[in-house]
Phi, psi and omega in degrees: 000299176304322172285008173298303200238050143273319158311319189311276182292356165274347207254028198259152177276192220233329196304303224272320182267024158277287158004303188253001165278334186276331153307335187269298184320313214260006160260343167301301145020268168309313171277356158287320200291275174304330196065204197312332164293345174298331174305327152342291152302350156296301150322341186254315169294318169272020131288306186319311202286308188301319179277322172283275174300346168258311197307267203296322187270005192041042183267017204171171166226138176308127199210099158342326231223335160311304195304280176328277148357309146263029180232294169350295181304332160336283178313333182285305222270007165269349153304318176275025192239000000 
């Protein structure tokens, strides 16, 4: 069980757990300030950040699975909430 799922979670790329790390700050954050509405703004910064900044100004390539990645922590803490 345990090398299962280290296989799993090792193959995750460095990119996608940047994401989510940096997704896990801007929702803790948020949600000290706002409370359950700052999850919100993690989801309104990681789209602006995928769309604005990889899509249109081309600084990056636009990717679903960023956006996820940083938006999951969001999703724990309206669980845990």
């Amino acid at each position: 069980m345990k090398a299962r799922t280290l296989k799993i979670f090792g193959n995750i790329k460095h990119d996608k757990l940047l994401h989510f790390f940096y997704g896990s700050i801007i929702s803790f954050v948020s949600v000290l300030i706002f409370g359950v509405y700052g999850l919100w703004i993690t989801v309104i910064i990681a789209a602006v950040k995928e769309i604005i900044w990889d899509y249109l100004m081309k600084k990056g390539s636009p990717e679903l699975l960023d956006f996820i990645f940083t938006i999951i922590p969001a999703g724990m803490l309206l669980i845990l909430y």
